[in-house]
N, C-alpha and C positions, 0 to 999 in steps of 0.2 A: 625382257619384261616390259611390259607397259606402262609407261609413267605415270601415276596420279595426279590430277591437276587438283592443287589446294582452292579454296577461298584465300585472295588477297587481302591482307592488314588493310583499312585506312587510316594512314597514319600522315600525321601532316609535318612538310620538308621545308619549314622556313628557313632554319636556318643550316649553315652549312654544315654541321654537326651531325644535325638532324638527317640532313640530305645523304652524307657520307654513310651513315648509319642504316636507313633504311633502302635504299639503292640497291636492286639487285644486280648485280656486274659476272654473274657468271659464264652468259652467255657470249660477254664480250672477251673475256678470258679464256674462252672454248675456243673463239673463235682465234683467239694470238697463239695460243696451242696449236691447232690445226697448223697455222700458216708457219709458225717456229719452225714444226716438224717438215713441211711441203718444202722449205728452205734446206734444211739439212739434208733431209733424203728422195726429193725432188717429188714430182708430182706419180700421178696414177698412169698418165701419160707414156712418161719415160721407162717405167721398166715393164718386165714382160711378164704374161701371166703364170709362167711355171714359181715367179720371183714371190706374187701376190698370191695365188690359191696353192692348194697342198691336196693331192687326189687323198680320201680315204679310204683303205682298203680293208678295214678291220670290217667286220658283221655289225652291223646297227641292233640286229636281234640275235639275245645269247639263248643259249642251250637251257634248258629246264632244269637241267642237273646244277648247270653255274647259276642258274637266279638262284634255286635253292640254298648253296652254299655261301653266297651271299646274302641270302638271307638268312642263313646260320652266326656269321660274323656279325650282322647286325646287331643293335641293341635293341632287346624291345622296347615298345612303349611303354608299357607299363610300369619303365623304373623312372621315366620321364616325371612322377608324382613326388620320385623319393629326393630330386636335383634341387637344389637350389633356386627358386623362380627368380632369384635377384642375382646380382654383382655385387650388390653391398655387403662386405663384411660381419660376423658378427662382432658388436661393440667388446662383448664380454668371454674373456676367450680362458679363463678361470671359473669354472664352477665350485659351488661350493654344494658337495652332496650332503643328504640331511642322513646321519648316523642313525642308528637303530639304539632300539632301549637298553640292549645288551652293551654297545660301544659308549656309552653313553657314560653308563656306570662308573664310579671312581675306582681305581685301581686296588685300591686297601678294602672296597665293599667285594669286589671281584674275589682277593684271594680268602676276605671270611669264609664266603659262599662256598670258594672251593674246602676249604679245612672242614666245614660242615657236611656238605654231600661225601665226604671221603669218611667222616664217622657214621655214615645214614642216620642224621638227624635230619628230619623231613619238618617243612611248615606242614599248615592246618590246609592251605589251599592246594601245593604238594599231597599231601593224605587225598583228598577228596578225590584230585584226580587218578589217583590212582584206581579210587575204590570204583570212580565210574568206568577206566578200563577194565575192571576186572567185569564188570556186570554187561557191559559192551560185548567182551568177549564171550561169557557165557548164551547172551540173546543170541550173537550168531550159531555157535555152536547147537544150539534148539531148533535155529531156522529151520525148516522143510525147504529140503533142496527141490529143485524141479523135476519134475517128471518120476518123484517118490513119491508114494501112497501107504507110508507103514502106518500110518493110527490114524484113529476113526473117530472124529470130532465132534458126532453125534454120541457117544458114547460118555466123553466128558461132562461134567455135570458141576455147577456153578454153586457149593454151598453158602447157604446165607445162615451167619451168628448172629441175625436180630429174629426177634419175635413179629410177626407181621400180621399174625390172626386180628389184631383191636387195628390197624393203621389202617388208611384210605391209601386209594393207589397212588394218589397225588405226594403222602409223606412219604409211602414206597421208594418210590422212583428219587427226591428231594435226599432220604436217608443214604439209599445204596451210591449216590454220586459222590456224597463225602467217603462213601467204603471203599473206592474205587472200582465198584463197578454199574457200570451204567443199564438199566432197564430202558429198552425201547418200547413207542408205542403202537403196538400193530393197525392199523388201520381198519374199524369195525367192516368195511366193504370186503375184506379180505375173507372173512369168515362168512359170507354172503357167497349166495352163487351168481354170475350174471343173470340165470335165467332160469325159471323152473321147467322149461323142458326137458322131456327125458334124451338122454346122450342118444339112446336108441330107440326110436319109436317102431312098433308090428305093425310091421307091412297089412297092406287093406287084402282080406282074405280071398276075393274075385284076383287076387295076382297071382295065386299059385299054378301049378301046371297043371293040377287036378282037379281045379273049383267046382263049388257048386252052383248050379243054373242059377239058383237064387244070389249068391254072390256077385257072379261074375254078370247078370245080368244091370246089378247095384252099381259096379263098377264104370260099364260102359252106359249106365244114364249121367253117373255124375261128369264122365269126360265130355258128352255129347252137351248136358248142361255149361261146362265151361267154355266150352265153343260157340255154342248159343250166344253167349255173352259176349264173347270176344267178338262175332259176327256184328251183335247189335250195337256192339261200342264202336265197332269199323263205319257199319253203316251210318249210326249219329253226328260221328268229326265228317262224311263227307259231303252227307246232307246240311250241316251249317258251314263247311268251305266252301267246296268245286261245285254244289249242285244249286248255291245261292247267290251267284252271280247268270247272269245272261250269257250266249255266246253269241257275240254280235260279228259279223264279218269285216275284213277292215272297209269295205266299200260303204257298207250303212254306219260304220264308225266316223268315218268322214263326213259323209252328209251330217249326221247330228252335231258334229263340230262344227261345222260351217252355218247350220241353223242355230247353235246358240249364242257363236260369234255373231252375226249378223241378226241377233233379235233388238227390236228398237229401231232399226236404219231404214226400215222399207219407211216413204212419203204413204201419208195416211189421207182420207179425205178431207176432212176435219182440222187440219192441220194451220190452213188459215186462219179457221177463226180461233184455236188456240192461241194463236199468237199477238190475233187481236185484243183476246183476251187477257195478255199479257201485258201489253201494251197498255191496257187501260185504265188513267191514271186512278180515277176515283172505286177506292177498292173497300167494299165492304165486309165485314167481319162478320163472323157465323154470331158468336155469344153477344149478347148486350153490353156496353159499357158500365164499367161498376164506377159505384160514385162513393166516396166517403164520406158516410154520413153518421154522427155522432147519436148514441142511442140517448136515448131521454130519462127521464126519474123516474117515470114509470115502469117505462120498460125493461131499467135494472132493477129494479124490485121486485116487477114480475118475475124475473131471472134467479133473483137470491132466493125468493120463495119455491120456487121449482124444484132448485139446488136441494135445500134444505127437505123439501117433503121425498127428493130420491131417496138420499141419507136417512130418514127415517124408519122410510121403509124395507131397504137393509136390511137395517138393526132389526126391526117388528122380525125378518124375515129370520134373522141367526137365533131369535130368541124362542120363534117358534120348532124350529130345528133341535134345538136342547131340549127341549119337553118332551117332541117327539121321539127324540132319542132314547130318551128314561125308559117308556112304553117299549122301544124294540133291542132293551139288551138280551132278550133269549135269542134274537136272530142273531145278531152281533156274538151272542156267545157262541153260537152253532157257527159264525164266520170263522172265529179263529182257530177253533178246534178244528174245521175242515182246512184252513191254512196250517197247523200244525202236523197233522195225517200226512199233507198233500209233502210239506218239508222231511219229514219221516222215511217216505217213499223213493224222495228224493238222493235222500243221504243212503239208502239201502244201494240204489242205483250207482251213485259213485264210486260206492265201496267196491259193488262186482265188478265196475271197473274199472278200476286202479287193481284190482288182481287178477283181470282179466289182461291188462300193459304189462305186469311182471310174467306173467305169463310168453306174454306175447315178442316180436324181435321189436327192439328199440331203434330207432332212428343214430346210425354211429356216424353216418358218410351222407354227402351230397343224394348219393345214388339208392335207390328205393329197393331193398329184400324183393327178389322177384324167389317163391318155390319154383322147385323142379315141375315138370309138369310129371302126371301120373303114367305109369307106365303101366301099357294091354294091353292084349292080344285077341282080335276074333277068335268066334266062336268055331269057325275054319282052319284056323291058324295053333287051337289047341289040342295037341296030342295024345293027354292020357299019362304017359311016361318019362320021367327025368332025362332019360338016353336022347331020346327023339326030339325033347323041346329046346328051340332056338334059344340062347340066351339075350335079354332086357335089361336096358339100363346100365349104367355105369358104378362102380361101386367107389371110384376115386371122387365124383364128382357128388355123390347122394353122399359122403363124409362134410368136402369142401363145404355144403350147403346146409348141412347139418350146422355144422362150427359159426358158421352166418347166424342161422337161424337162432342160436342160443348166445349171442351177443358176445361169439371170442375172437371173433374176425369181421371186422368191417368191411362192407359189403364195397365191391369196384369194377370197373367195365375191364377188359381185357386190352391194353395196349400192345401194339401188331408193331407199330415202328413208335421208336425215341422221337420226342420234339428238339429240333437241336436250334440251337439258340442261334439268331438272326445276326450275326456278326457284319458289320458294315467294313469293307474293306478299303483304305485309300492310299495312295502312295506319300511320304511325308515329303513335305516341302525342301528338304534338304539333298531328300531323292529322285525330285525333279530333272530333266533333262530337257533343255530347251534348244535345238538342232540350231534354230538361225544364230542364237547367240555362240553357240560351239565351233557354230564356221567362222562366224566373223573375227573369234578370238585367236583361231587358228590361222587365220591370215593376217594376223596383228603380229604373230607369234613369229611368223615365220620372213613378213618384211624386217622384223627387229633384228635377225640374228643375220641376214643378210649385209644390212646396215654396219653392223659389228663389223663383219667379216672385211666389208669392202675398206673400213674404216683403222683396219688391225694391219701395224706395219709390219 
């Protein structure tokens, strides 16, 4: 084992006490051992090595089956928790356990008790529990065991002995709590549909395998129509992206960088006498110097009278405003009543839609209600006959998007693989393994036992 070296006490050795006290003298005592011993059984010199070393012949590595079995005899750790961490005693080597209510009791209350339960005379709190096992017993006994279906709980029906016709549903509910039975209160959305779409909408008539020219011709303008659109909407994001930047090559990308870094630095002709002009001390200002100059008694009274004739005129101004007003309330009345119409119109409009939104799919999820697209067949591609025509469209998938669309599934992209959570992985410090230090200890390890050996009579 490798020695630890402490930090040294400073401790001070005036006097001899002191001195005797702190003084380490082991190694001098190590060393009167040594020499005691080299005395009695002479030195390393004198005898031979069959005397000193002992060949080992036993296996340094045991078999798998013996670690095993030694590690069967072993104790585990885990009872290393239940040991003692001290040496020290306990002080109190008498406990005194705390009795129960029962042991407690005086011995003459004891045998009353018994003379009474042997006549079955029961107390009142005796009675109770009795009467609550028997009702214990009974609730089990009604239980519905698992995986039984004899009665039909839609069937039972909850009578009520108050009168409820004159009460509000507020005393209802307040009345039937003290009957013990509780009224819940359904939630009005419940009796609401999500959505007035119909669960099944008829197919557009240009889809059947038999249509008519006129149908099916309706059909393939409105698909062609929404491709139009989809076209114009492609073309629009590309015309304000990719088609409104330049393509410059990188060799004319460099020249412009290099002309814009280097604007200012070319020597100009004119350049001297800039500088002369810089230079030169007496520099006059574009604007004239202002002077502060105190206005005079006239010319604030010219100022106050000004003042006052704007002010006047104002007012002349608001006063003739009201006159003229009197004269135009038939315009003014035609004003509001066309503002009123115009509100009227107004309000008709919100109404269609807000029931054109219930109508409509709601907004439940991040991700936008996209319909199905419509599903056709050319006018080459139609048969005439149910046998012969190819079948269109999906039927699991025109449900899925139905349920979307009438606001009982919120709308979501399709996930292909899990996101799996980014776990940062490190080895713990404890699990470290540091080579130069494992060698070095190993050869600490191994001059110690050496030391032993040569040192062991």
């Amino acid at each position: 084992m490798p020695t630890i070296k402490t930090k040294k006490r400073k401790v001070s050795k005036k006097t001899k006490k002191a001195w005797r006290k702190y003084t380490d003298t082991k190694d001098v005592e190590k060393f009167l051992e040594n020499s005691q011993l080299e005395e009695r059984l002479g030195s390393f010199a004198i005898h031979k090595d069959s005397e000193l070393f002992s060949i080992s012949t036993a296996p340094e590595i045991l078999s798998k089956q013996k670690r095993r079995e030694l590690l069967k005899l072993k104790e585990p750790r885990c009872f290393n928790i239940l040991k003692p961490h001290t040496a020290v005693p306990d002080p109190i080597t008498k406990r005194n356990r705390v009795r129960t209510k029962e042991e407690r009791k005086n011995a003459l209350v004891l045998k009353k008790e018994a003379i009474r339960k042997s006549q079955n005379i029961l107390t009142l709190k005796e009675k109770l529990r009795l009467k609550n096992k028997m009702i214990a017993a009974k609730k089990k006994l009604n239980k519905p065991k698992r995986d039984e279906f004899n009665t039909n709980i839609w069937k039972e029906k909850i009578t009520k002995d108050i009168n409820i016709d004159w009460m509000s549903s507020d005393t209802i509910r307040h009345t039937l709590t003290h009957f013990g039975i509780k009224k819940k209160r359904v939630p009005s959305s419940l009796h609401k549909k999500p959505s007035n779409i119909p669960a099944v909408e008829a197919p557009h008539p240009g889809t059947s395998y038999n249509p008519s020219f006129e149908d099916h011709q309706k059909l393939l303008h409105e698909v062609a129509q929404k491709e139009m659109e989809l076209i114009k909407e492609e073309e629009h994001l590309n015309r304000v992206t990719t088609k409104m930047f330049k393509k410059v090559s990188p060799k004319e990308k460099e020249n412009n960088l290099i002309k814009e870094m280097s604007e200012g630095l070319k020597l100009e002709d004119n350049q001297d006498f800039n500088e002369d002009e810089d230079n030169n001390p007496i520099v006059k200002s574009i604007n004239p110097p202002v002077k502060n100059q105190k206005k005079t008694r006239v010319q604030r009274r010219k100022q106050k009278e000004q003042k006052n004739l704007v002010h006047k005129k104002q007012q002349e101004k608001v006063e003739k405003k009201k006159i003229s007003d009197i004269y135009k309330l038939r315009l003014l009345d035609k004003q509001l009543a066309a503002k009123e119409n115009k509100e009227k119109v107004l309000q008709k409009k919100r109404l269609k839609k807000k029931i054109l939104k219930t109508m409509g799919t709601k907004t439940l999820s991040k991700v936008k209600f996209e319909p199905l697209e419509l599903d056709f067949k050319l006018g080459s591609e139609l048969t005439g006959n149910l046998r012969n025509s190819e079948p269109i469209g999906n039927l699991l998938k025109d449900r899925f998007k139905s349920l979307q669309q009438r606001n009982i599934i919120a709308p979501a992209n399709i996930r292909l693989k899990r996101d799996k959570a980014k776990v940062k992985r490190f080895i713990k410090s404890d699990h470290k393994i540091d080579v130069t230090k494992v060698n070095n200890k190993d050869n600490k390890l191994i001059q110690s036992d050496i030391k032993d050996l040569l040192l062991r009579p």
